[in-house]
C-alpha positions as CSV (number, residue, x, y, z in Angstrom):
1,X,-7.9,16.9,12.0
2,X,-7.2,13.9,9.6
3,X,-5.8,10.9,10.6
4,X,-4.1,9.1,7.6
5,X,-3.8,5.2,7.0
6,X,-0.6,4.5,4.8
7,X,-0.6,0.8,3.4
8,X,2.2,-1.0,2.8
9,X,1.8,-4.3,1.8
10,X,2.4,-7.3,-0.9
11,X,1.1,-7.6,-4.5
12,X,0.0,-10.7,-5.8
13,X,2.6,-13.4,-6.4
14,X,3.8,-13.7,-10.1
15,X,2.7,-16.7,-11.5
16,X,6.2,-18.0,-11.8
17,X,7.2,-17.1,-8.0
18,X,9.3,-19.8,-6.6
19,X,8.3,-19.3,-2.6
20,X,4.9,-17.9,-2.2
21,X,4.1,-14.7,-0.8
22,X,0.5,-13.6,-1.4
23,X,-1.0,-16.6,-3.5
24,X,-4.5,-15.7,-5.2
25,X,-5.9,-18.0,-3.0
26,X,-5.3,-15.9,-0.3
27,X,-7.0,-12.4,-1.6
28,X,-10.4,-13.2,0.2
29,X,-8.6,-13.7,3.4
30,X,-6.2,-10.5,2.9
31,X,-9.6,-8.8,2.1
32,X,-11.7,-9.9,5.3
33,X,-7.9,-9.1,7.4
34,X,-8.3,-5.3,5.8
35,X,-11.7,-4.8,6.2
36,X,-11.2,-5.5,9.5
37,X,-8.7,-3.3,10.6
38,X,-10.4,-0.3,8.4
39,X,-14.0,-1.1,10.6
40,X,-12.0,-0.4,13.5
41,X,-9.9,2.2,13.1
42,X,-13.2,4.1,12.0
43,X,-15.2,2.9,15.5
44,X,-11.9,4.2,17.2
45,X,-11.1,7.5,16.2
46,X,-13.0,11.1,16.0
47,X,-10.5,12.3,13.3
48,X,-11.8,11.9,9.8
49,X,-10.0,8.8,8.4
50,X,-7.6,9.4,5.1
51,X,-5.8,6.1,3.3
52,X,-3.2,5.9,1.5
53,X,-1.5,3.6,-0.4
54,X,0.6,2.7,-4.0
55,X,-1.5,0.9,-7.0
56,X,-0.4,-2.6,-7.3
57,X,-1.7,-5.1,-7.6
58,X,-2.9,-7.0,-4.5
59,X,-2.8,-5.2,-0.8
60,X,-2.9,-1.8,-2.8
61,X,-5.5,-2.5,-4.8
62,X,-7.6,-4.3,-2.3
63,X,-6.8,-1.4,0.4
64,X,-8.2,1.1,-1.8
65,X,-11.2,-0.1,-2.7
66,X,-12.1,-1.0,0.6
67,X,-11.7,2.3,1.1
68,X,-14.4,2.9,-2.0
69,X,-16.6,0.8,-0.2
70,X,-16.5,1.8,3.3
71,X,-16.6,5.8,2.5
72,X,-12.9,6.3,3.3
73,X,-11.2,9.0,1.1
74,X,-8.1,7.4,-0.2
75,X,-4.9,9.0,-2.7
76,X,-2.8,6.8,-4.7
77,X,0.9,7.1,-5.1
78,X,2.6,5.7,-7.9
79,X,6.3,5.8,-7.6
80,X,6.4,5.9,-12.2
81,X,3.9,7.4,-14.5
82,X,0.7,5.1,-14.6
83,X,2.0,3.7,-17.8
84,X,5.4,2.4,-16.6
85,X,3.8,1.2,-13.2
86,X,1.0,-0.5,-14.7
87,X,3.1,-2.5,-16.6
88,X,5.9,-2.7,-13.3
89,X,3.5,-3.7,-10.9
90,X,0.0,-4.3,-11.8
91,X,0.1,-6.2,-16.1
92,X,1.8,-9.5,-14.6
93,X,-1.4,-10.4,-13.2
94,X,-3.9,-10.1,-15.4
95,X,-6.4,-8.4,-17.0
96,X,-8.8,-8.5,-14.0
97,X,-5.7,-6.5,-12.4
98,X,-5.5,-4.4,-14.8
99,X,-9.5,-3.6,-15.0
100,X,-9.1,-3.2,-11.2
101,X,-6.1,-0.6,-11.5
102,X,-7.6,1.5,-14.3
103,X,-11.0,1.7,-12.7
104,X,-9.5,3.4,-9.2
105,X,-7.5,5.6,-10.9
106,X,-10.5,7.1,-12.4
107,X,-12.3,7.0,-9.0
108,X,-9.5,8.4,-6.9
109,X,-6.7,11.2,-6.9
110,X,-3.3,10.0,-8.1
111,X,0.1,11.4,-7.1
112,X,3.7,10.8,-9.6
113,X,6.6,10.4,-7.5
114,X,8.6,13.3,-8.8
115,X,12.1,13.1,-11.2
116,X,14.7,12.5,-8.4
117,X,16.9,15.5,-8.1
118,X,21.0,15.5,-8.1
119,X,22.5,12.4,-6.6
120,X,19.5,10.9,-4.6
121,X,20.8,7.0,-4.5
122,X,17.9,5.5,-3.2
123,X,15.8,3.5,-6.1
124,X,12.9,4.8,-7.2
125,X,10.7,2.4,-4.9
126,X,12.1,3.4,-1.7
127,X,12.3,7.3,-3.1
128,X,7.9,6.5,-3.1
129,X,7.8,4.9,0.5
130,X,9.3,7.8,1.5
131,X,7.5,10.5,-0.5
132,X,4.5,8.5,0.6
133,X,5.7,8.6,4.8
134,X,6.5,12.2,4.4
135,X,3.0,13.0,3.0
136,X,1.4,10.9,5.7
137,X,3.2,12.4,8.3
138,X,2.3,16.0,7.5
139,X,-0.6,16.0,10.6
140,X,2.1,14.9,12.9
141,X,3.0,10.8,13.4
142,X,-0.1,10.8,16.2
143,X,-2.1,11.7,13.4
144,X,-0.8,8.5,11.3
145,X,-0.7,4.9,11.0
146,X,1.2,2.4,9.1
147,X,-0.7,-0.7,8.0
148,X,1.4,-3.3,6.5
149,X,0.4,-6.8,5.0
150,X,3.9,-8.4,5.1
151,X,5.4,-11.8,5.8
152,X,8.1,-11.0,7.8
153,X,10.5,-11.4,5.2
154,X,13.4,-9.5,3.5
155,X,11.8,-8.4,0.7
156,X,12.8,-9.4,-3.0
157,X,14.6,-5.8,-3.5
158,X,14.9,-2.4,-2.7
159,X,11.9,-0.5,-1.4
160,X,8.7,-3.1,-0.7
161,X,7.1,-3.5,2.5
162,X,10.1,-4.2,4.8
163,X,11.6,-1.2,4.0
164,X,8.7,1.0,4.5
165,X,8.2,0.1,7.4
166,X,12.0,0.1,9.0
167,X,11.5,4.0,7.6
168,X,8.2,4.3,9.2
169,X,9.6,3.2,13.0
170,X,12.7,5.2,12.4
171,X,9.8,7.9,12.5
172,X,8.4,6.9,15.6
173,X,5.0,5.8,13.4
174,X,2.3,3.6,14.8
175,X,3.2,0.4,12.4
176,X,0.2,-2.1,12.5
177,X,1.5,-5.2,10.5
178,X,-1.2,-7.8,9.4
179,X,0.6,-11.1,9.1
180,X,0.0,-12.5,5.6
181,X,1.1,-15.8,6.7
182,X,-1.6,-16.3,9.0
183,X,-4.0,-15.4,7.0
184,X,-6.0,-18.7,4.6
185,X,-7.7,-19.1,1.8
């Protein structure tokens, strides 16, 4: 039996964000938090470990190639063609980004959220968290866990980390939240 990891979690702020969320300074310490919680979830379980997680940049990023590193097969989700979410979610911060984003999806299976069908009125970013809760949810919710980097915070719009995980607990998932703002440089 699997046991899947879906992260939720920040991207890196925009360089023009008024209140900080996940600074640059902060991706060695959002890194450290990660690998972490990844090292022991794999000590704790007998189920083989699965992650998943969107591609943007920041927690997604960093998730999944912790992932690459510690032997953990991962899927990414994109919630637009790679095209459109690159330049959505990943272009805004750079090229190393970029490099980042276009090397894991060579490395790891990617998944297009599908053409909404008829009158589906949630946005396209909270159509993915739940595609992506659905999908993680298939081995039954003892077989899952949330992992969020979040701040605590309403999020900027519809569909980022808050509301994944309000859907997740609706669900009855195990929601582990590491607290960004904790976390230093």
């Amino acid at each position: 039996m699997k046991h899947s990891i879906l992260f939720t979690g920040h991207m890196i702020d925009a360089p023009q964000r008024k209140q900080p969320r996940f600074p640059a300074y902060k991706e060695q310490g959002v890194q450290q938090a990660l690998e972490k919680y990844l090292r022991a979830e794999m000590k704790n379980t007998t189920n083989e470990l699965t992650g998943m997680a969107g591609g943007a940049c920041g927690g997604d990023i960093l998730f999944h190639e912790l992932c690459i590193d510690l032997k953990i097969s991962s899927e990414i989700y994109l919630a637009l063609p790679i095209e459109e979410f690159k330049k959505a979610s990943v272009s805004f911060a750079g090229l190393e980004w970029v490099g980042r984003f276009e090397r894991l999806i060579k490395k790891r299976p990617v998944h297009i959220l599908p053409p909404a069908i008829g009158d589906e009125k949630n946005n396209v970013w909270e159509r993915a968290n739940i595609w992506m809760l659905n999908s993680a949810l298939k081995n039954g919710g003892e077989n899952m866990t949330l992992l969020a980097l979040w701040d605590g915070k309403t999020g900027d719009g519809g569909g980022g980390t808050e509301h994944m995980i309000n859907v997740a607990r609706e669900q009855k998932a195990s929601v582990k939240i590491i607290e960004i703002g904790k976390i230093n440089g």
